[in-house]
mmCIF file of the C-alpha atoms, coordinates in Angstrom:
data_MODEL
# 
_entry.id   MODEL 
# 
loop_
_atom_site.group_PDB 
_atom_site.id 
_atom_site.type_symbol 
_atom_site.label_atom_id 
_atom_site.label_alt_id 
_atom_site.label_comp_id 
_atom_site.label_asym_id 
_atom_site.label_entity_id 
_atom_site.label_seq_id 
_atom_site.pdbx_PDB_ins_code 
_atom_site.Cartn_x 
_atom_site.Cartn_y 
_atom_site.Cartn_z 
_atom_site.occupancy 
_atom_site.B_iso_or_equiv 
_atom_site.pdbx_formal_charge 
_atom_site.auth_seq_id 
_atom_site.auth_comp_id 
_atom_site.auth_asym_id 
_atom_site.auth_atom_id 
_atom_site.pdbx_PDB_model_num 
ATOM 1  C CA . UNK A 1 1  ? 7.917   -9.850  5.377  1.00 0.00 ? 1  UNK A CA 1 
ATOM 2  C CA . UNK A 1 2  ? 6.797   -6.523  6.605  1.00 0.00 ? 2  UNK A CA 1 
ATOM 3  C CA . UNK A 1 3  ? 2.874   -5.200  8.003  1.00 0.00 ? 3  UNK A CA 1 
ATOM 4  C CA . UNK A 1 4  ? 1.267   -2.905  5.168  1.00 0.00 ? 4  UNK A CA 1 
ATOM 5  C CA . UNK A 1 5  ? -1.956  -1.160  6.846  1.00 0.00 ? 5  UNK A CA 1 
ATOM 6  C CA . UNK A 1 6  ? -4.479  1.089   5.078  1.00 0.00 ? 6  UNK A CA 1 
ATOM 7  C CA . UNK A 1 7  ? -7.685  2.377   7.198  1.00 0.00 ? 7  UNK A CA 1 
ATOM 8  C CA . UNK A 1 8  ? -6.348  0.509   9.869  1.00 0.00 ? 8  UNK A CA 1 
ATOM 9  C CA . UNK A 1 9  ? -6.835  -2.669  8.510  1.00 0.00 ? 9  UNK A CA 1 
ATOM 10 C CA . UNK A 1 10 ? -2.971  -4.559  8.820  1.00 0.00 ? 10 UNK A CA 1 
ATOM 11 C CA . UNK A 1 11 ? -1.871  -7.390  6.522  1.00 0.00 ? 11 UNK A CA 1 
ATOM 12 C CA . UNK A 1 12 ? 1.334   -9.211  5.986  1.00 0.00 ? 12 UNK A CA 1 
ATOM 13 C CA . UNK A 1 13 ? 2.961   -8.970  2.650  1.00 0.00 ? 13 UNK A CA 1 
ATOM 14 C CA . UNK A 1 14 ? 5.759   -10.307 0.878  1.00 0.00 ? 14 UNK A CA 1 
ATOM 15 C CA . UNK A 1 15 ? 8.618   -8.260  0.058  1.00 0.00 ? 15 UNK A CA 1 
ATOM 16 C CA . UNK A 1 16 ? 10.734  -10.638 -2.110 1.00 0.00 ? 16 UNK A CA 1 
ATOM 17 C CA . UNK A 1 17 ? 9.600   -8.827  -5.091 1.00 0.00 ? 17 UNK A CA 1 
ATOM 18 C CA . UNK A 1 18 ? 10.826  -5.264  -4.426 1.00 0.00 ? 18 UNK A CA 1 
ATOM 19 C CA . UNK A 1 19 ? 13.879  -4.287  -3.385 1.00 0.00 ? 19 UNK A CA 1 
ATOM 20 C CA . UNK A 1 20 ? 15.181  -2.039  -0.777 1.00 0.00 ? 20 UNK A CA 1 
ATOM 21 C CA . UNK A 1 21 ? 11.729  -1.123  0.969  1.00 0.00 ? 21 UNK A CA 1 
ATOM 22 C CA . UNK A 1 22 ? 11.841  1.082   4.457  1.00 0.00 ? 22 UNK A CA 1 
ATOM 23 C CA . UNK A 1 23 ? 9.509   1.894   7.049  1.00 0.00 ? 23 UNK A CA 1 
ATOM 24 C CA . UNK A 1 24 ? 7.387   4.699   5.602  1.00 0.00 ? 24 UNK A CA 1 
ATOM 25 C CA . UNK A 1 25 ? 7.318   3.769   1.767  1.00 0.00 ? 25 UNK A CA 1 
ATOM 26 C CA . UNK A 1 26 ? 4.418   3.085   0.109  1.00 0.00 ? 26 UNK A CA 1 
ATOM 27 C CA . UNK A 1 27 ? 4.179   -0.581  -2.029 1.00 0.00 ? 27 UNK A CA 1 
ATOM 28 C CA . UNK A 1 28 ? 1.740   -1.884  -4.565 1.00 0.00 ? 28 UNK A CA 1 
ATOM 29 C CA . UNK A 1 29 ? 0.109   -4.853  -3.010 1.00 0.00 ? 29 UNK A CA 1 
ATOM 30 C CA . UNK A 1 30 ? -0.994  -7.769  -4.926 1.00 0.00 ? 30 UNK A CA 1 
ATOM 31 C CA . UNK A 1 31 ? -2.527  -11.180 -3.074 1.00 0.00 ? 31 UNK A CA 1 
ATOM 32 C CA . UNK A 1 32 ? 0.047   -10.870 0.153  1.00 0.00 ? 32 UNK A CA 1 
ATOM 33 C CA . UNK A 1 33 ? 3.175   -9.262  -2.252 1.00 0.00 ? 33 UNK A CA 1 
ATOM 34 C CA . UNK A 1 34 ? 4.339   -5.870  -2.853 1.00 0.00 ? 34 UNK A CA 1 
ATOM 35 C CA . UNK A 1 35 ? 5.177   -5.496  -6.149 1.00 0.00 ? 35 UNK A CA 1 
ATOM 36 C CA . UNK A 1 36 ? 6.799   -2.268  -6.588 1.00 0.00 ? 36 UNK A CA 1 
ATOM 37 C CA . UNK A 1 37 ? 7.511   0.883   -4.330 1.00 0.00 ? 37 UNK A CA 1 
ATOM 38 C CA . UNK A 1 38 ? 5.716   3.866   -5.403 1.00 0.00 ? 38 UNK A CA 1 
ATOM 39 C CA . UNK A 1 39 ? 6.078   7.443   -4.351 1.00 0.00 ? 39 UNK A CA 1 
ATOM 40 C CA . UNK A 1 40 ? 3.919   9.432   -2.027 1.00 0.00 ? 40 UNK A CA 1 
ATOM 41 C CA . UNK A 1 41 ? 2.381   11.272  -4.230 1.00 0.00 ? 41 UNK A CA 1 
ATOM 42 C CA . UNK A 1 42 ? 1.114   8.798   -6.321 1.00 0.00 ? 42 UNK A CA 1 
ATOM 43 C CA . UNK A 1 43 ? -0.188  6.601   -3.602 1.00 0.00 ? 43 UNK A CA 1 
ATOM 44 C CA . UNK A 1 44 ? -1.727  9.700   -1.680 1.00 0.00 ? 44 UNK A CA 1 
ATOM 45 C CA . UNK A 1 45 ? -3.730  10.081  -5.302 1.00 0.00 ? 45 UNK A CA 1 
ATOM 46 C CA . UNK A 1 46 ? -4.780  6.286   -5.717 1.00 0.00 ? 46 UNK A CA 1 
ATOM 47 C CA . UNK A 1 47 ? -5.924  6.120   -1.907 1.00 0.00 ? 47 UNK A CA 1 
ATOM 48 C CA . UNK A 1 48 ? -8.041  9.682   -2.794 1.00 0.00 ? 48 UNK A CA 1 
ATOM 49 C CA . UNK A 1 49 ? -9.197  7.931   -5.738 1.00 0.00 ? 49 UNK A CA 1 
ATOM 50 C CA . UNK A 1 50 ? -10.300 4.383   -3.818 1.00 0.00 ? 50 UNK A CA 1 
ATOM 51 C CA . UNK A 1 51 ? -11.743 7.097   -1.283 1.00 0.00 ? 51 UNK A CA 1 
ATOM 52 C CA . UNK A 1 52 ? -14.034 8.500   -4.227 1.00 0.00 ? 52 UNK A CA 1 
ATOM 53 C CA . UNK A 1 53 ? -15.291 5.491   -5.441 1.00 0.00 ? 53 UNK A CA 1 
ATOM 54 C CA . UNK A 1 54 ? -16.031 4.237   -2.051 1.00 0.00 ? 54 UNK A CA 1 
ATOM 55 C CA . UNK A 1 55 ? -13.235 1.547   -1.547 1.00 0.00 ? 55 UNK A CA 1 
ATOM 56 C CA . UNK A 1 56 ? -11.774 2.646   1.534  1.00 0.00 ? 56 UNK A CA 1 
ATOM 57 C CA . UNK A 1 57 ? -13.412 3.001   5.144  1.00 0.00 ? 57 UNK A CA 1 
ATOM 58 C CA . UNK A 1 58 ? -12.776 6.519   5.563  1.00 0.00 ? 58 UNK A CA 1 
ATOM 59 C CA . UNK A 1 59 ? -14.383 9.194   3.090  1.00 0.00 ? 59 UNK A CA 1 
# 
């Protein structure tokens, strides 16, 4: 189990799924499981893109 956060807000997920995760990484969550580790690149796009379309808590 590990603590995933975006805008603050913290939720436990489920690791079993993905394999050799570390502190820092950034997971696709799904219903309380990460399902695969993606780089930072790509998540740093899909948060701008949530940001856009007004899914996240900070514009």
């Amino acid at each position: 189990m590990a603590t995933a956060s975006v805008d603050n807000v913290k939720v436990e997920v489920s690791l079993t799924l993905v394999d050799d995760v570390a502190i820092g990484d950034y997971v696709l969550v799904h219903v309380g499981y990460a399902l695969n580790k993606i780089d930072e690149d790509e998540a740093l796009k899909t948060l701008a893109l949530f940001a856009e379309a007004g899914l996240t808590l900070n514009p």
